[in-house]
C-alpha positions as protocol buffer text, in pm:
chain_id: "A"
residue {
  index: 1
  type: UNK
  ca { x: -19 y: -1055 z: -5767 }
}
residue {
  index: 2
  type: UNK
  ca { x: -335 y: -1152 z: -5649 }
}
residue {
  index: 3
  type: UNK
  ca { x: -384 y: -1243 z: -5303 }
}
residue {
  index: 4
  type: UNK
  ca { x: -695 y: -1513 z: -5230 }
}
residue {
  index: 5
  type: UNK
  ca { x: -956 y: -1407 z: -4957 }
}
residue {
  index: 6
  type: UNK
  ca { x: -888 y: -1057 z: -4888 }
}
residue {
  index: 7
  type: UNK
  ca { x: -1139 y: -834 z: -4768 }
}
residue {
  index: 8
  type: UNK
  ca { x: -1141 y: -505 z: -4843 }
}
residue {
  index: 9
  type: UNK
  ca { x: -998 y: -303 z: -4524 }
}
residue {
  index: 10
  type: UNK
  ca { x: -830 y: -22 z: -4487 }
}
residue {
  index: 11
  type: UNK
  ca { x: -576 y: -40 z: -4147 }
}
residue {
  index: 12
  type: UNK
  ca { x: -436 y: 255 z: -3999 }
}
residue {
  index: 13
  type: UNK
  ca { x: -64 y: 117 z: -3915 }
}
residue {
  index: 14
  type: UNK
  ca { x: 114 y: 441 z: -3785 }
}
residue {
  index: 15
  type: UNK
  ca { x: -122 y: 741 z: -3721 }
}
residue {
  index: 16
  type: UNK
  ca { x: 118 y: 1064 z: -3625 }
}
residue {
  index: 17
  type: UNK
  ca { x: 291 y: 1328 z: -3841 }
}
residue {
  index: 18
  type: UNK
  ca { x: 668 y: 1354 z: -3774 }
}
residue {
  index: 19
  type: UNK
  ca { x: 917 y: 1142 z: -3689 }
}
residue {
  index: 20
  type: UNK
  ca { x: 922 y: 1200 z: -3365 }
}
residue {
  index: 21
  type: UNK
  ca { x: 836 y: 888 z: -3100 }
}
residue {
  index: 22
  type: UNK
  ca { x: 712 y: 968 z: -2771 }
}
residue {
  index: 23
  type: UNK
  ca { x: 657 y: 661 z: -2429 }
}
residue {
  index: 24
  type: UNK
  ca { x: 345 y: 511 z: -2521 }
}
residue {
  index: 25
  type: UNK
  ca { x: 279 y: 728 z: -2809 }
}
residue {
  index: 26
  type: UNK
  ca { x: 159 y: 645 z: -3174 }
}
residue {
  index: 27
  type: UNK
  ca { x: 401 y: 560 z: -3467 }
}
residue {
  index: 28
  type: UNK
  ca { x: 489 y: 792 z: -3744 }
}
residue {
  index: 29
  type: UNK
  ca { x: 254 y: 735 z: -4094 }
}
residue {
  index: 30
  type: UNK
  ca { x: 195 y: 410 z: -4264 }
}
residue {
  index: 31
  type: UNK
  ca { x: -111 y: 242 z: -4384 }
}
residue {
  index: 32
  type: UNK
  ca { x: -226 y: -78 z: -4519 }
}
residue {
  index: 33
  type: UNK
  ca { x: -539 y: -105 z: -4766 }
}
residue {
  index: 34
  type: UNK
  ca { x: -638 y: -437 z: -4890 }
}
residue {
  index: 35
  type: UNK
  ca { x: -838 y: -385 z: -5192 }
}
residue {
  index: 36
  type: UNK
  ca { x: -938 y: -629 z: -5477 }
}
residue {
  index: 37
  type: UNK
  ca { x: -690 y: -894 z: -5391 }
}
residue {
  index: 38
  type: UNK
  ca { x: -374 y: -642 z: -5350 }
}
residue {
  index: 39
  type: UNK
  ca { x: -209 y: -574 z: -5048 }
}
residue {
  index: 40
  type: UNK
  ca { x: -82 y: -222 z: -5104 }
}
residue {
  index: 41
  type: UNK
  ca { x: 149 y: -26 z: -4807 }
}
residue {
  index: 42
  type: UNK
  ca { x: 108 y: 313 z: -4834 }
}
residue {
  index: 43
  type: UNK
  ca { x: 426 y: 468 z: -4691 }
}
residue {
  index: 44
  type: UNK
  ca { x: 659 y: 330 z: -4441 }
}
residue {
  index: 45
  type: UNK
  ca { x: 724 y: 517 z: -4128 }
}
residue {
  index: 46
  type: UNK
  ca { x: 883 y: 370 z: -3826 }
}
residue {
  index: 47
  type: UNK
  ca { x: 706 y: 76 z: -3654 }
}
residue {
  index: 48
  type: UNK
  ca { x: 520 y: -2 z: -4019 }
}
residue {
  index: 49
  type: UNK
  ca { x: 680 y: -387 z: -3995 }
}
residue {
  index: 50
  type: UNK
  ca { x: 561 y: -438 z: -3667 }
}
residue {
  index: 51
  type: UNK
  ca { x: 241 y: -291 z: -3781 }
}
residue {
  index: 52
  type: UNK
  ca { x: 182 y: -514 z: -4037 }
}
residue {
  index: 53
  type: UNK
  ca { x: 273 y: -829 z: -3845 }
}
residue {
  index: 54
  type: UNK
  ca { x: -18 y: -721 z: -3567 }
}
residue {
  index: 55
  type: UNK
  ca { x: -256 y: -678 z: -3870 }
}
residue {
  index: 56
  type: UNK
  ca { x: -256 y: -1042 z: -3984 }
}
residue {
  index: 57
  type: UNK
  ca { x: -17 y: -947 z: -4249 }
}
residue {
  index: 58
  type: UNK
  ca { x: 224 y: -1249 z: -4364 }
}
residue {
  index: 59
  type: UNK
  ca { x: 539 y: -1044 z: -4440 }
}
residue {
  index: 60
  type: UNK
  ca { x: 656 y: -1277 z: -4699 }
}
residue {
  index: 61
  type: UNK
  ca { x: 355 y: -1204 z: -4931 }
}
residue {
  index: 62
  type: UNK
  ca { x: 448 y: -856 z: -4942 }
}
residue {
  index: 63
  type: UNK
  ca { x: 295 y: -709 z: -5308 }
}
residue {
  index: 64
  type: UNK
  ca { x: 322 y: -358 z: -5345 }
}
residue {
  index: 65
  type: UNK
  ca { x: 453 y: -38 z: -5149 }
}
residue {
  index: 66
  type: UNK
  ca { x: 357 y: 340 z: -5212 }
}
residue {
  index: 67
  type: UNK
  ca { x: 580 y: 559 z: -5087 }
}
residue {
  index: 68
  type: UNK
  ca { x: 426 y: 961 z: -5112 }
}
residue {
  index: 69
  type: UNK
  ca { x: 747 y: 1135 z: -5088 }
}
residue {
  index: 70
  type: UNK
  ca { x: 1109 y: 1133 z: -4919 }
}
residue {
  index: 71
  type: UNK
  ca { x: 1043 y: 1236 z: -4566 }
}
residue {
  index: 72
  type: UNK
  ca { x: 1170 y: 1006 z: -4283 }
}
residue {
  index: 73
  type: UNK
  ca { x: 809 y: 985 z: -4154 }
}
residue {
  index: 74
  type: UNK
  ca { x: 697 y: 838 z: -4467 }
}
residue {
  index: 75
  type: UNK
  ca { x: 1033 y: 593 z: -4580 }
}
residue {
  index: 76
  type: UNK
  ca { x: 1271 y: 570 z: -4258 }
}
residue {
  index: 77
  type: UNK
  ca { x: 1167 y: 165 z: -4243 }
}
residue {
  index: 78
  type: UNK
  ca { x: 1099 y: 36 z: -4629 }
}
residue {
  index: 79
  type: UNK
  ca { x: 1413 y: -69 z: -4643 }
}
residue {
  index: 80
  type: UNK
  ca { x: 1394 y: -284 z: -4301 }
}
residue {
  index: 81
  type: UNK
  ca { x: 1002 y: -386 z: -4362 }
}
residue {
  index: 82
  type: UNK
  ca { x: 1129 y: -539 z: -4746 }
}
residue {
  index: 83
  type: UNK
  ca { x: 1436 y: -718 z: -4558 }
}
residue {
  index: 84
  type: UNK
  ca { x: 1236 y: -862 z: -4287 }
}
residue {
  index: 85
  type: UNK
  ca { x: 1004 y: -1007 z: -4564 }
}
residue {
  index: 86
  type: UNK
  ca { x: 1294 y: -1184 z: -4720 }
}
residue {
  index: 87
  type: UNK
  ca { x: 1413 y: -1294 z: -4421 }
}
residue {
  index: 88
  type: UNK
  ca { x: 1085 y: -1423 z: -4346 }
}
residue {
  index: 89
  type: UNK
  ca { x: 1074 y: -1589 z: -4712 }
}
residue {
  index: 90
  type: UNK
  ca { x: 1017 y: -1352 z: -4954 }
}
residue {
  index: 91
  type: UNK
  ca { x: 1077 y: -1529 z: -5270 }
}
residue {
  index: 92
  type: UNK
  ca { x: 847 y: -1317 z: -5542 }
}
residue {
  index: 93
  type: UNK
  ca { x: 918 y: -1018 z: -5696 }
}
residue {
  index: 94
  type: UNK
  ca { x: 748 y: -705 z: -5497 }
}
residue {
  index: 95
  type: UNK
  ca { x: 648 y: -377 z: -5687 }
}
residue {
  index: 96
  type: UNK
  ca { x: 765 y: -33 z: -5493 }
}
residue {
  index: 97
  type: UNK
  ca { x: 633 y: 287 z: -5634 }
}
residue {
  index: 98
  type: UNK
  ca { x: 809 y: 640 z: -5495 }
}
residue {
  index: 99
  type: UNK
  ca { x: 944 y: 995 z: -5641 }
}
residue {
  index: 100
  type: UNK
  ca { x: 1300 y: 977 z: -5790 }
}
residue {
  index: 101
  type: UNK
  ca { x: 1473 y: 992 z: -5530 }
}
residue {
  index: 102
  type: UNK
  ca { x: 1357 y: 606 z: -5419 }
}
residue {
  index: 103
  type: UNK
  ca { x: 1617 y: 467 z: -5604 }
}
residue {
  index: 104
  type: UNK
  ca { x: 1888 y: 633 z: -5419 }
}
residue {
  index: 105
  type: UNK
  ca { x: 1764 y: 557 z: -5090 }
}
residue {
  index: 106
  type: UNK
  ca { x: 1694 y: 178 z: -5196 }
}
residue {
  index: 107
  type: UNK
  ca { x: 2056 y: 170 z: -5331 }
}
residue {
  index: 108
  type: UNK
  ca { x: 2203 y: 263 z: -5053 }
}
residue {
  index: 109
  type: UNK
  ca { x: 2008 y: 94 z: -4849 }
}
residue {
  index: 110
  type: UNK
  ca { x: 2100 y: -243 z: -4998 }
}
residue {
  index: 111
  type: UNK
  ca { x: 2445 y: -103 z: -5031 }
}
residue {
  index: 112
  type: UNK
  ca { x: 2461 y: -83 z: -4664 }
}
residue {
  index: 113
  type: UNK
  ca { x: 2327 y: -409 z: -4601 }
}
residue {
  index: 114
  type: UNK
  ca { x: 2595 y: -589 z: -4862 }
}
residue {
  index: 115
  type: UNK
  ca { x: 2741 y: -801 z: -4634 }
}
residue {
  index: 116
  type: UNK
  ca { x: 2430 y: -940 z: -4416 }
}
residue {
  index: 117
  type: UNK
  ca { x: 2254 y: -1019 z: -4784 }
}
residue {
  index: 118
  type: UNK
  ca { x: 2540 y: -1192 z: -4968 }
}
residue {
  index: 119
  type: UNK
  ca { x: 2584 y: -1406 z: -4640 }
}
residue {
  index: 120
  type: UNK
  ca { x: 2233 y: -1536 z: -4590 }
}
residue {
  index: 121
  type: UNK
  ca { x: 2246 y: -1593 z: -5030 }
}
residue {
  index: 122
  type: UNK
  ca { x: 2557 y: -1798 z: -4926 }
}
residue {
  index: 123
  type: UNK
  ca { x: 2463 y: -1956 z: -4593 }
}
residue {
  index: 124
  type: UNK
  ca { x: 2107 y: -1988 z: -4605 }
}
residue {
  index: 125
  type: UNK
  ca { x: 2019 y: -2047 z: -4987 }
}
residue {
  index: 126
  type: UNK
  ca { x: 1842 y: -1765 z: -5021 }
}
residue {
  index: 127
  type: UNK
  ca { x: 1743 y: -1557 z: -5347 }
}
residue {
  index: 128
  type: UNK
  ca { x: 1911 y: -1234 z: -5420 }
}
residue {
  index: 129
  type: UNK
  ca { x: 1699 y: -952 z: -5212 }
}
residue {
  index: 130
  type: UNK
  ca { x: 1824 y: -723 z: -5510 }
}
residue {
  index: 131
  type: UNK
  ca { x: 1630 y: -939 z: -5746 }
}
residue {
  index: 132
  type: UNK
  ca { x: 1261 y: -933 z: -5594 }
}
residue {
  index: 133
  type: UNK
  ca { x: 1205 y: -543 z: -5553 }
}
residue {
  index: 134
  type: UNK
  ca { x: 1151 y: -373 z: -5858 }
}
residue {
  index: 135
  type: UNK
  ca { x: 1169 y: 42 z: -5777 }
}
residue {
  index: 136
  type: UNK
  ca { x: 887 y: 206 z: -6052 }
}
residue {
  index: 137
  type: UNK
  ca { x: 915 y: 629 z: -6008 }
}
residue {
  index: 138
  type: UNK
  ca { x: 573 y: 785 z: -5957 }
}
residue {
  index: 139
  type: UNK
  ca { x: 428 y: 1033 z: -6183 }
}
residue {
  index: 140
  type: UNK
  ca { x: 89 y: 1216 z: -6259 }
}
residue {
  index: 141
  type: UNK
  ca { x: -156 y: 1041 z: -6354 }
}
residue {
  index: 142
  type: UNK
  ca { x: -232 y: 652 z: -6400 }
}
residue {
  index: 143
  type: UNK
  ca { x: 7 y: 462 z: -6179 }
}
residue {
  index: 144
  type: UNK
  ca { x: 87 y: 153 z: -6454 }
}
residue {
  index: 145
  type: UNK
  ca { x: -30 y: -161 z: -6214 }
}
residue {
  index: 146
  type: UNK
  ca { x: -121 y: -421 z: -6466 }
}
residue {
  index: 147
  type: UNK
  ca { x: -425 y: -529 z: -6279 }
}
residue {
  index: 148
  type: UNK
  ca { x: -793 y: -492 z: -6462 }
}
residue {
  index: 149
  type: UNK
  ca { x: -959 y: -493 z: -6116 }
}
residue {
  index: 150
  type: UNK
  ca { x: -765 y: -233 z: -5925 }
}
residue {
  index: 151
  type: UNK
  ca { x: -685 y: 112 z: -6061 }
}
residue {
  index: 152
  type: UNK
  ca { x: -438 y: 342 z: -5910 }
}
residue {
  index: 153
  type: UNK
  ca { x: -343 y: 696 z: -5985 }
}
residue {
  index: 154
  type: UNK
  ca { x: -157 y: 989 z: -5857 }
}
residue {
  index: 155
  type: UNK
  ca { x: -142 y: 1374 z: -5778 }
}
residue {
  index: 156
  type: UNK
  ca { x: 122 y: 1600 z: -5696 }
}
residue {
  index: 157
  type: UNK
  ca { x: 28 y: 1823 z: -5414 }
}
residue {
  index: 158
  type: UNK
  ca { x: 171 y: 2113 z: -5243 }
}
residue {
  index: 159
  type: UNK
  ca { x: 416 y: 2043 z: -4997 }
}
residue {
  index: 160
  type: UNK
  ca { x: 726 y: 2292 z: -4994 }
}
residue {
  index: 161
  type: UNK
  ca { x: 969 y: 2239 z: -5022 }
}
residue {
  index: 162
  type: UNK
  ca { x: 930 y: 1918 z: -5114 }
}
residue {
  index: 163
  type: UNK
  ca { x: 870 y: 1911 z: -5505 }
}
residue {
  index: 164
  type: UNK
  ca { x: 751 y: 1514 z: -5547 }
}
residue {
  index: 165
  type: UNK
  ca { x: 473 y: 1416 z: -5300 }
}
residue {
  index: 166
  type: UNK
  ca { x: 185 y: 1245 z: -5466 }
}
residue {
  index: 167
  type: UNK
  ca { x: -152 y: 1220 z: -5343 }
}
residue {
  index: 168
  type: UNK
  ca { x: -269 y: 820 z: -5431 }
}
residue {
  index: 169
  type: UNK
  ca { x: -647 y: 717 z: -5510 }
}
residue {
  index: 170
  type: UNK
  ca { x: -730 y: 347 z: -5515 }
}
residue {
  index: 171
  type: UNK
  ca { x: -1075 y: 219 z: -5691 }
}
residue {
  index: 172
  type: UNK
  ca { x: -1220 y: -104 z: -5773 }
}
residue {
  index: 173
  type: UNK
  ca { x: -1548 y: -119 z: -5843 }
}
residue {
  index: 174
  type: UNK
  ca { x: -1810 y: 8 z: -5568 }
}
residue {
  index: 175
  type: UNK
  ca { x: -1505 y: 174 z: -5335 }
}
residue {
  index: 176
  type: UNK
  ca { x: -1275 y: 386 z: -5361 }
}
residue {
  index: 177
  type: UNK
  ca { x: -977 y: 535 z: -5143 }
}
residue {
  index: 178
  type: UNK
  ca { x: -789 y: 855 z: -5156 }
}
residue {
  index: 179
  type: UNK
  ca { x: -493 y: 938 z: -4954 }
}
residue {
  index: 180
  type: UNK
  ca { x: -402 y: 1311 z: -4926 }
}
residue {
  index: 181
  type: UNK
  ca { x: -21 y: 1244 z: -4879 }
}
residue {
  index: 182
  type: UNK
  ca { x: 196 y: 1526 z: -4712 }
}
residue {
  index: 183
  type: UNK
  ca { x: 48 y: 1855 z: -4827 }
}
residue {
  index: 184
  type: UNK
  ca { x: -86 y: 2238 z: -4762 }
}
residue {
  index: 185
  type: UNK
  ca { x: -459 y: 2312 z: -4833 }
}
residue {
  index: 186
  type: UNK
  ca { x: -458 y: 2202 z: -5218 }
}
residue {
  index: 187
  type: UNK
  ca { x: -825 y: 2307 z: -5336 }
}
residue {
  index: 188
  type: UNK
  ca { x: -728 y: 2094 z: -5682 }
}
residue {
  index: 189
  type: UNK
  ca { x: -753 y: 1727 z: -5413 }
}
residue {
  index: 190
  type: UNK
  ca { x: -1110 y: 1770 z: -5394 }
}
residue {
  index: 191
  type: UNK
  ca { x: -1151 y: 1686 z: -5809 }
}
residue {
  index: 192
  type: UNK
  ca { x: -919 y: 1413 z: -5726 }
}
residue {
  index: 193
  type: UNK
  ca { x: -1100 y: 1280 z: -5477 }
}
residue {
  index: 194
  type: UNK
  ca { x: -1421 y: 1300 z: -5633 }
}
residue {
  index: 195
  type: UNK
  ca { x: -1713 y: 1121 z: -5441 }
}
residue {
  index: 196
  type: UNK
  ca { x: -1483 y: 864 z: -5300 }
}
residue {
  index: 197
  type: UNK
  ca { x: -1566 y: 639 z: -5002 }
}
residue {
  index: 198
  type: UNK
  ca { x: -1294 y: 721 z: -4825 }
}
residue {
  index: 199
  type: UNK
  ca { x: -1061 y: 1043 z: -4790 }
}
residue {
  index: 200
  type: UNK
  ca { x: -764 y: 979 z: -4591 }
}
residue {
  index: 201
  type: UNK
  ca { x: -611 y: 1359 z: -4507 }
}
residue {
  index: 202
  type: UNK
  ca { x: -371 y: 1475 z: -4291 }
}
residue {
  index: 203
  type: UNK
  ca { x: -466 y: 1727 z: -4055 }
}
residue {
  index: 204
  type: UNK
  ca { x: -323 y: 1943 z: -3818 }
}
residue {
  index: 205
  type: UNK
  ca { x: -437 y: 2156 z: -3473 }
}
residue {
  index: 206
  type: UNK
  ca { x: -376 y: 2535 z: -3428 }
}
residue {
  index: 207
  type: UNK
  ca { x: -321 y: 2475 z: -3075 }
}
residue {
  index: 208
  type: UNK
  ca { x: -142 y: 2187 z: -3135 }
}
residue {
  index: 209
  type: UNK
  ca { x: 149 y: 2349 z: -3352 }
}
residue {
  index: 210
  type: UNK
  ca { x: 252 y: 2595 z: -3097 }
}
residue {
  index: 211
  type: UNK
  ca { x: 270 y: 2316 z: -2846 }
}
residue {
  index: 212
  type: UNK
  ca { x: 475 y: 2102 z: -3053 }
}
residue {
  index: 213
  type: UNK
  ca { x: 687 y: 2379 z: -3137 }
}
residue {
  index: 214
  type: UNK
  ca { x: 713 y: 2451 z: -2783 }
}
residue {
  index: 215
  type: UNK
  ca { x: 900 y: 2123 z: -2733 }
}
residue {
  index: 216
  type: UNK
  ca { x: 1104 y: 2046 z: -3013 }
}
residue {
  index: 217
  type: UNK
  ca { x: 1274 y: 2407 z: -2953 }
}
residue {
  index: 218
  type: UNK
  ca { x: 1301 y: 2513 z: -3321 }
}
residue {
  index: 219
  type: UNK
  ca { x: 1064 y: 2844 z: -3298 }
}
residue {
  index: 220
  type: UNK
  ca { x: 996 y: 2994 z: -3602 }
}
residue {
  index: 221
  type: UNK
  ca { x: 1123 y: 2778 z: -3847 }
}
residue {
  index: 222
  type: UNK
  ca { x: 944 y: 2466 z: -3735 }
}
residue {
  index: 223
  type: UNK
  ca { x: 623 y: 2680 z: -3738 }
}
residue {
  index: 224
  type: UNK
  ca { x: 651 y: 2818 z: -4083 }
}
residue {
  index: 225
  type: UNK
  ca { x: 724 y: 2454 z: -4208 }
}
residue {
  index: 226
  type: UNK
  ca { x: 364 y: 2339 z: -4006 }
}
residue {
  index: 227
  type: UNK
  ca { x: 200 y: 2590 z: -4131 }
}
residue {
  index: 228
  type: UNK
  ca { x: 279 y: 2619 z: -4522 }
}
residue {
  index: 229
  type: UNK
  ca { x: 328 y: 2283 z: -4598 }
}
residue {
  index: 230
  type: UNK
  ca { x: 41 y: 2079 z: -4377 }
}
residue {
  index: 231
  type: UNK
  ca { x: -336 y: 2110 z: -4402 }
}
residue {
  index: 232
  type: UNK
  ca { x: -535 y: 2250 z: -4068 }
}
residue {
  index: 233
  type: UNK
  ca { x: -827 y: 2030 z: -3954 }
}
residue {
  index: 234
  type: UNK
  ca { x: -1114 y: 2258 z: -4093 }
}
residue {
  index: 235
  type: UNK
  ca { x: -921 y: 2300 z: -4414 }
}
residue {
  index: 236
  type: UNK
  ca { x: -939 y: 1878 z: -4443 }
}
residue {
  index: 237
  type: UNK
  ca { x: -1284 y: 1948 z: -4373 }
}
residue {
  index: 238
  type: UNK
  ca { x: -1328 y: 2129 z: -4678 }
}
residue {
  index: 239
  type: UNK
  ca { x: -1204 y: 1913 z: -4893 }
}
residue {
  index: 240
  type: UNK
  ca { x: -1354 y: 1659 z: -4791 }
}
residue {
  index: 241
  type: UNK
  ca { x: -1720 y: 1865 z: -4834 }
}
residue {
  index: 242
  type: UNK
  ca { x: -1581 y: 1949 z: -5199 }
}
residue {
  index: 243
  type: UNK
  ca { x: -1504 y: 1620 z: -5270 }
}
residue {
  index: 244
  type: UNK
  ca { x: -1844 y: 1473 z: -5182 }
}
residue {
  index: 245
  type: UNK
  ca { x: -1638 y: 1196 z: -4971 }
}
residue {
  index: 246
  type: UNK
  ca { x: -1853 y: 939 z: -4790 }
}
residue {
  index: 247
  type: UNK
  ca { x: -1612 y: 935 z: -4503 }
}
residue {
  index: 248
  type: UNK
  ca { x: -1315 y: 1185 z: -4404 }
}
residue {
  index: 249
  type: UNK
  ca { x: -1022 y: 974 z: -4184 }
}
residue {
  index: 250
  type: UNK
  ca { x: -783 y: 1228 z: -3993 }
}
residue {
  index: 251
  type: UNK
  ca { x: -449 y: 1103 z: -4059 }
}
residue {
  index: 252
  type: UNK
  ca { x: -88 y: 1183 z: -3980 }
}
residue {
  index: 253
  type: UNK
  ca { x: -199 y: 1415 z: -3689 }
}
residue {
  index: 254
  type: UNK
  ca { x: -29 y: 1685 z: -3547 }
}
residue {
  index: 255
  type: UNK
  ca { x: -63 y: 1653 z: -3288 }
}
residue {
  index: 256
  type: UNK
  ca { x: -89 y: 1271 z: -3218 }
}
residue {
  index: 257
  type: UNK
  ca { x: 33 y: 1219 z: -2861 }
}
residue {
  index: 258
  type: UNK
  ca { x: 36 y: 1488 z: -2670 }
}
residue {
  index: 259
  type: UNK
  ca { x: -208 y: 1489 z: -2410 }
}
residue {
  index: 260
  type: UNK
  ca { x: -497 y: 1736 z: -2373 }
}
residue {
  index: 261
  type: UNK
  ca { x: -581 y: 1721 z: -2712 }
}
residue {
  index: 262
  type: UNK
  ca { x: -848 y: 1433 z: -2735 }
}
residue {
  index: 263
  type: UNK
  ca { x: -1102 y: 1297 z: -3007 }
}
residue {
  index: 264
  type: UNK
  ca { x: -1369 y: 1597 z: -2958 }
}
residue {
  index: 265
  type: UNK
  ca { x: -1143 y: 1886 z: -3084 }
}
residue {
  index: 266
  type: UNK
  ca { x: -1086 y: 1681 z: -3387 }
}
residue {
  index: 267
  type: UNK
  ca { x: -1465 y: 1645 z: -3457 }
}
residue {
  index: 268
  type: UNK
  ca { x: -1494 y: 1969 z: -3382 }
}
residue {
  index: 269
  type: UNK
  ca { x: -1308 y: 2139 z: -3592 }
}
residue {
  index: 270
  type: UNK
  ca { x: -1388 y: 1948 z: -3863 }
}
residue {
  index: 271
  type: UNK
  ca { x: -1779 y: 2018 z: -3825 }
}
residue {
  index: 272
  type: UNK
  ca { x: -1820 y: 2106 z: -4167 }
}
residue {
  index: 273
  type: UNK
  ca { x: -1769 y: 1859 z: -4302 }
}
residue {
  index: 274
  type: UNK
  ca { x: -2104 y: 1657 z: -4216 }
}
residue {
  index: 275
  type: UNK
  ca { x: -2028 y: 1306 z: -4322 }
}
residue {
  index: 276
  type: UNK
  ca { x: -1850 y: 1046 z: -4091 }
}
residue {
  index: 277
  type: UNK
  ca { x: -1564 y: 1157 z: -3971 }
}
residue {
  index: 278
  type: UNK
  ca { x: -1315 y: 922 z: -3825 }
}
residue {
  index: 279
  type: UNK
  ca { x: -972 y: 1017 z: -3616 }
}
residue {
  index: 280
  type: UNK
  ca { x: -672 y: 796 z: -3662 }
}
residue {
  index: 281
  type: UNK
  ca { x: -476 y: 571 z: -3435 }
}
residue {
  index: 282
  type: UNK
  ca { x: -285 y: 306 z: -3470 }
}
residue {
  index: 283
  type: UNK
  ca { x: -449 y: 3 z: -3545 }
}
residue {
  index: 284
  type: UNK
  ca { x: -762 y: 153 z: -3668 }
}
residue {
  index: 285
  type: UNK
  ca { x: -935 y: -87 z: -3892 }
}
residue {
  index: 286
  type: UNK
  ca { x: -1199 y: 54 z: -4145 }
}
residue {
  index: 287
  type: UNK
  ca { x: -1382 y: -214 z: -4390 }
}
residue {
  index: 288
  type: UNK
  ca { x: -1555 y: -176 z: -4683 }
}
residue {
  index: 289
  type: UNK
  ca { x: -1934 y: -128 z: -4597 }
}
C-alpha cells in the first residue's frame, strides 16, 4: 500500500552483527528504507520495534517486512514488532517476505501467543492478527510486489551453513538500494548491485574477530563461523568498487561495541573503495540526495 508523503530515507535501526547485547551498546540488524511510498523493514533483530517508533514510524501502518534469512539477529523480534502493530491498531493486511522456514517460525509464533490474541479478538474487538500478515517465501529473482513504482529483487549469497539468505535490491526510478544480507565475500553481489546508490554490506574487523572470540569463549568454532561465512571490511570494499556503488554503508559490524575500535579503522580499511563511505549506528539516517 502506498503511504502519502514519504521521503525517500534509508534508517539504520539496529547496526551490530550477532545477537549479542552489550550496556550501552548498539542493537542487533534491522533497517528501515522508505522508498516510493513503501515502508519496507529489512530484517528484524532485537530492539527493531523500538527502533521504528524513534524513527517517526506509526506502527500500525506497518506495509512490508524482508526478512534475509533465519538467524536470531535478523528475526528474534518480527513476531513482537507485527503484534505491537496490532495492538497499536493494525487493521490492514501486511506483506512479510522470508526463506521457508518463515512460516514455521510465524506459526509458532502465533501459536504461542493463542491465548493473548483470541482474548483481545474477544475483549477488545479486535481483527484476527492471523488474518492481516500474509507470509510470501523468497526466491531468486523478482520479488512479486505488485507495485509499478517500486521494484524489488533477490540473491542468494554465500553464507554456510545457512542455505537461504538473500541479498535484496530496491529501485525506483533515480535510486536504488542494495542490501548485502548475511554473507562471505560473494564476487557475483557486485553484478547485483550494479551502479546502485547505495550498497548496504556487512563487514567485519580482523582484529575485531579474535576479540570477540576472546569473550564469548567458543575458540575455534566461533572463528571459523566469522571467518567463512561474513565479509572482511576490505573485501566490502571491493565490492563495492566492482559494483560502481555511489555510496558503501558498513552494516551489521563485527565488531559494533567494543571499545577501541572506532570510525577510522573502518575507513581505513575500506580505502579502496574511493566513494563515500559511511559506518553504521543506530539511528543513522541516510536520504535520497
Amino acid at each position: 500500500m502506498k503511504l502519502q508523503g514519504l521521503e525517500d530515507r534509508l534508517v539504520i535501526l539496529g547496526s551490530k552483527g550477532g545477537p549479542a547485547i552489550r550496556p550501552g551498546g548498539p542493537s542487533p540488524t534491522s533497517s528501515l528504507l522508505e522508498i516510493g511510498g513503501r515502508r519496507c523493514i529489512v530484517d528484524c533483530g532485537l530492539g527493531v520495534t523500538r527502533g521504528l517508533i524513534e524513527a517517526g514510524v506509526v506502527l500500525k501502518d506497518l506495509d512490508l517486512v524482508f526478512i534475509t534469512h533465519m538467524h536470531s539477529d535478523h528475526i528474534l523480534e518480527l513476531g513482537p514488532l507485527l503484534h505491537t502493530a496490532w495492538t497499536t491498531g493494525l487493521n490492514r493486511q501486511v506483506k512479510v517476505f522470508g526463506p521457508p522456514d518463515l512460516m514455521e517460525y510465524w506459526d509458532g509464533f502465533l501459536n504461542s501467543m493463542r491465548y493473548d490474541i483470541d482474548l483481545r479478538i474477544d475483549d477488545e474487538g479486535r481483527p484476527d492478527l492471523r488474518d492481516l500478515i500474509e507470509i510470501h517465501l523468497l526466491q531468486e529473482g523478482e520479488v512479486p510486489l505488485g507495485d509499478d513504482v517500486v521494484n524489488v529483487s533477490a540473491l542468494r549469497v554465500d553464507h554456510p551453513p545457512v542455505v537461504d539468505c538473500f541479498a535484496l535490491r530496491f529501485d525506483i526510478e533515480g535510486w536504488s538500494v542494495v542490501f548485502s544480507a548475511d554473507t562471505a565475500y560473494f564476487p557475483p553481489l557486485a553484478d547485483f548491485a550494479k551502479d546502485c546508490d547505495l550498497l548496504v554490506h556487512e563487514a567485519m574487523l580482523a582484529r575485531g574477530v579474535e576479540k570477540i572470540v576472546e569473550i564469548t569463549g567458543n575458540g575455534e568454532r566461533l572463528r571459523e563461523h566469522l571467518l567463512a561465512s561474513h565479509t572482511m571490511a576490505p573485501d566490502a570494499a571491493r565490492v563495492a568498487v566492482s559494483a560502481a556503488a555511489k555510496k558503501l554503508v558498513l552494516h551489521h559490524l563485527i565488531p559494533a561495541d567494543l571499545p577501541g575500535f572506532e570510525k577510522e579503522e573502518w575507513l581505513e580499511a575500506t580505502k579502496a573503495f574511493t566513494g563515500e563511505t559511511i559506518v553504521s549506528h543506530d539511528g543513522l539516517t541516510i536520504k535520497r540526495s
